[in-house]
N, C-alpha and C positions, 0 to 999 in steps of 0.2 A: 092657606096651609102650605103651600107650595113653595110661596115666598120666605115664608120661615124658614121653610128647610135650607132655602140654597143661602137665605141672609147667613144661618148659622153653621152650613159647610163652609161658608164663605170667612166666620170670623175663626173655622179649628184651624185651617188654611195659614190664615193667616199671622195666629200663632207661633205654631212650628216653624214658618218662618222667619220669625224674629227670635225663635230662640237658637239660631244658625250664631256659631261664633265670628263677631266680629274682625274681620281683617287689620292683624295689631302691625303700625307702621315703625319700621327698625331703619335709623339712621347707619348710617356706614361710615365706620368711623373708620381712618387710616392708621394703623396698628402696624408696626411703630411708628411713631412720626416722621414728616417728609424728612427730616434732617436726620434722623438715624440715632440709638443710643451712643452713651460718652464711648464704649470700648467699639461699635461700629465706626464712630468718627476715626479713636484713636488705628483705629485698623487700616481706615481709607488714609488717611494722613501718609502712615510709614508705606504703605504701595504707590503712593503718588512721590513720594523720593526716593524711591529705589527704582522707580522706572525712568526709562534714558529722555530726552530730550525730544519732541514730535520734529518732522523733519519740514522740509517748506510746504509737504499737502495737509500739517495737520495730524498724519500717521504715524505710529510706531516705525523705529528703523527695521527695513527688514529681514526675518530671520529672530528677532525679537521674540522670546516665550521669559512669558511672567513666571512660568510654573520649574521654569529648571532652574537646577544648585548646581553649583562647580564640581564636577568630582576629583579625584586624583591624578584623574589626566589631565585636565586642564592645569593641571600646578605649573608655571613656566619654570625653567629651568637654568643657571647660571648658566655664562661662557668659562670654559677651565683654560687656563693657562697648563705649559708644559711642565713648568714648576710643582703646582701644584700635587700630582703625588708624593714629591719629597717632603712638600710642608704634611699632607697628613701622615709620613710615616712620623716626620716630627713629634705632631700632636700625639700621635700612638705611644712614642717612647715616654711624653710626660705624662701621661695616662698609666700607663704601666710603673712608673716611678711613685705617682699619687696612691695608686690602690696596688702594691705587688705583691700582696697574699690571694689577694682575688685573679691577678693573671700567673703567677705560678700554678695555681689550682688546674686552671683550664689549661696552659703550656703543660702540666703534667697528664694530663688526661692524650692530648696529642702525642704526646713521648710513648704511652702505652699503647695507643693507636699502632703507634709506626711499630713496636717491639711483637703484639700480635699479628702484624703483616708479616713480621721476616716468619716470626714460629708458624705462621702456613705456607709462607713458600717453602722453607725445611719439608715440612710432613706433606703437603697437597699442593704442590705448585699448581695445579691447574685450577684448582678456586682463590690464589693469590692475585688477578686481575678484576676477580668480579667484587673480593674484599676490600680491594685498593679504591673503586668507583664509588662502592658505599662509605667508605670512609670518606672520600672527598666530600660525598654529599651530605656527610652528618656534622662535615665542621660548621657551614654556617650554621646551625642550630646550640653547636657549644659557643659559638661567638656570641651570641642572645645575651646570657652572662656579662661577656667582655659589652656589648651596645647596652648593656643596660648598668655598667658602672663607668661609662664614660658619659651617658648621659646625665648621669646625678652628679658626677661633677662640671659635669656643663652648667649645670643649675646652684651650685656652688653646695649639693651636699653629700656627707661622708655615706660612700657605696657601702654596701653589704654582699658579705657572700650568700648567706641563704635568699637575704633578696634577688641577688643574681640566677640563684638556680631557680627560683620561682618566676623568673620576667617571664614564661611564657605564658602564665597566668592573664595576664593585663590585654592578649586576645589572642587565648586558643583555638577560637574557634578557625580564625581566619588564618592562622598558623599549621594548624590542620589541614586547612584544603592547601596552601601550599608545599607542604610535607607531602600531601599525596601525590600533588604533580611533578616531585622531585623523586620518590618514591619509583613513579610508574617511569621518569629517564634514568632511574640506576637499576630499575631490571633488563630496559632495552640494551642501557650500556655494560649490563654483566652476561646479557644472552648475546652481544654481539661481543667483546671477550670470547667467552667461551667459545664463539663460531672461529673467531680469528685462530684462538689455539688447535681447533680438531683439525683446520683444513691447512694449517702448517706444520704439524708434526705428527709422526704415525706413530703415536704412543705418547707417553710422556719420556720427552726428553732426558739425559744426564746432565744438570745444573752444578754438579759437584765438580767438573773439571778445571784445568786450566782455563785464561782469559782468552788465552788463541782457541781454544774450542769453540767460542761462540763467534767469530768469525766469520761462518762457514755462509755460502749463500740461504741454506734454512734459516736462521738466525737472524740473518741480515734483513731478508724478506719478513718475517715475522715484526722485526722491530718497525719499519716502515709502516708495514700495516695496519699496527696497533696504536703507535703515536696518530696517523691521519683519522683513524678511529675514534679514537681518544680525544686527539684534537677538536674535531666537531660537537662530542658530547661535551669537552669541559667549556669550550665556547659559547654552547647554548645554554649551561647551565650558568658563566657568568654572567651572559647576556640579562638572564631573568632575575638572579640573586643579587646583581653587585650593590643594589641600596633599595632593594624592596624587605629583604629581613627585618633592618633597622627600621625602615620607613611602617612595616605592618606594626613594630613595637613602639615607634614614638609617638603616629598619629592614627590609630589604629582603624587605618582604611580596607578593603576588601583585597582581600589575596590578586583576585584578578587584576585591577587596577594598577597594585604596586606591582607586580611582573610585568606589566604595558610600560610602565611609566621607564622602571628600570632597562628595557630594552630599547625605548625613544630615547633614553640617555646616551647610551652606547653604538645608536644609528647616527645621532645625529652632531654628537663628537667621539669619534670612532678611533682618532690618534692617542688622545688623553687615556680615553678609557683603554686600549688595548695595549700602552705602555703602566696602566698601574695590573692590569696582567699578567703581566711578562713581571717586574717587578714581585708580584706573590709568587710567582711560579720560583724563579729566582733563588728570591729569599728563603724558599721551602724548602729548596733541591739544597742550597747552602746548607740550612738547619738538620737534613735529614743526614749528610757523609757521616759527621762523628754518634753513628749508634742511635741519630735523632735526637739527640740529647739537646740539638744546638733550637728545636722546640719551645722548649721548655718557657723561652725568651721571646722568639720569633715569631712566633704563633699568637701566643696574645697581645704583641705591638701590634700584628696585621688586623688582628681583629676590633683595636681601639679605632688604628688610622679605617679601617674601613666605614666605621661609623663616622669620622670626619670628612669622610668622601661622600658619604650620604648628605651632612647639615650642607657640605658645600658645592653638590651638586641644585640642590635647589635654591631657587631665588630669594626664598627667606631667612636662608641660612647664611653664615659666613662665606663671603668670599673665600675661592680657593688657591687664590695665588698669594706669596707670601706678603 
């Protein structure tokens, strides 16, 4: 009896343990395959010819990152000849002749400019230097217009003026944050005006008299101070403007960049650049004697030839000598 029992624990036993699931065997497959799908090949392909040449260990040269893009500093830059700003006032004048309902438009908008400067020095001289720094700094933004019908005829086609008023559409954004940082130098340069005025004269002056009244050592001291003032602010602001404007509207790179690039232009050929300076200054101070009216003209060549000072400052643009 005994043996029965444990034969027959022995066969429930035995049972339950074959009805244990058997251990099912899974091949391991290589998923994708060793060589990689068609668009992984074609991927490895173009990274294997875009990368440089290994050097005698084998390695990368280095300094060597797979992962960085050119940005706008990297852009090399032409050498300028002394010539060259005459040839872009050139190109400005046949610009102006191609499209002249579109540069009368903007030269009138400057004419109005200058006519609202004098009507507050009349009534408030003493806000007529901080309206003169905003005005400087709102031309390049009227110029957008003029860089955006010298580039359509760069490309051989007929500009428009509403297209013009619109080019700052094509990247506002990045127009914007340059606008603020021009913004934030023409309240510094209207609160240092305004400093320059309180601490040279105890009141507001009489501007209505004779030429020999302004003679006087106040006057004399005043003018000194305000040109070397002046000077430095318009210095910095052509430093950062003189072909970042054009440059955000033709390749529309980041504000910061194009103010870098534009100021590595102007360090690193500082005679070229600060005779086409002198040359707008010039030309302005010419245009402004007859009532501003001489504007009308001069304002929107400066603004064509400025865009041609942009294509030929950089290296893939035209040369800048004639």
């Amino acid at each position: 009896m005994g043996t029965v029992s444990r034969l027959s624990q022995h066969h429930v036993v035995s049972r339950r343990r074959s009805t244990r699931r058997k251990p099912v065997l899974r091949r391991h497959l290589a998923w994708p395959p060793a060589e990689g799908l068609p668009s992984q090949r074609d991927a490895a392909r173009a990274r294997a010819a875009l990368a440089p040449e290994p050097n005698a260990d084998g390695l990368a040269p280095l300094g060597f990152d797979a992962s960085h893009e050119p940005s706008a500093l990297d852009l090399p830059l032409n050498t300028l000849s002394w010539a060259a700003p005459f040839t872009w006032l050139k190109a400005g004048w046949r610009d102006f002749t191609q499209a002249p309902v579109i540069g009368l438009f903007y030269g009138l908008c400057f004419v109005l400019m200058g006519w609202a400067l004098v009507g507050t020095f009349q009534r408030a001289p003493e806000y007529t230097l901080a309206l003169s720094a905003g005005f400087l700094l709102l031309g390049p933004f009227l110029c957008l217009g003029l860089y955006h019908a010298s580039r359509e005829l760069e490309h051989g086609r007929r500009p428009g003026l509403l297209a013009s008023l619109t080019a700052w559409r094509i990247s506002s954004a990045q127009l914007a944050i340059f606008a603020a940082v021009l913004l934030v130098l023409e309240m510094l340069w209207g609160r240092a005006a305004m400093i320059v005025f309180a601490i040279s004269f105890d009141g507001v002056p009489d501007f209505s008299g004779p030429l020999s009244s302004f003679l006087t050592e106040e006057f004399i001291t005043f003018g000194v101070v305000y040109t070397v003032v002046g000077a430095i602010f318009a210095g910095l602001i052509f430093a950062i403007s003189v072909v970042s404007m054009p440059m955000i509207l033709d390749r529309s790179v980041d504000a910061v960049s194009a103010g870098l690039l534009s100021m590595r232009l102007v360090a690193t050929q500082p005679g070229v650049m600060w005779l086409w300076a002198a040359l707008i200054g010039l030309l302005s101070l010419v245009a402004m004697l007859p009532g501003f009216v001489g504007l009308l003209v001069v304002a929107p060549v400066l603004g064509h030839a400025s865009w041609h000072a942009y294509r030929a400052a950089l290296a893939d643009g035209p040369q800048g000598s004639p």
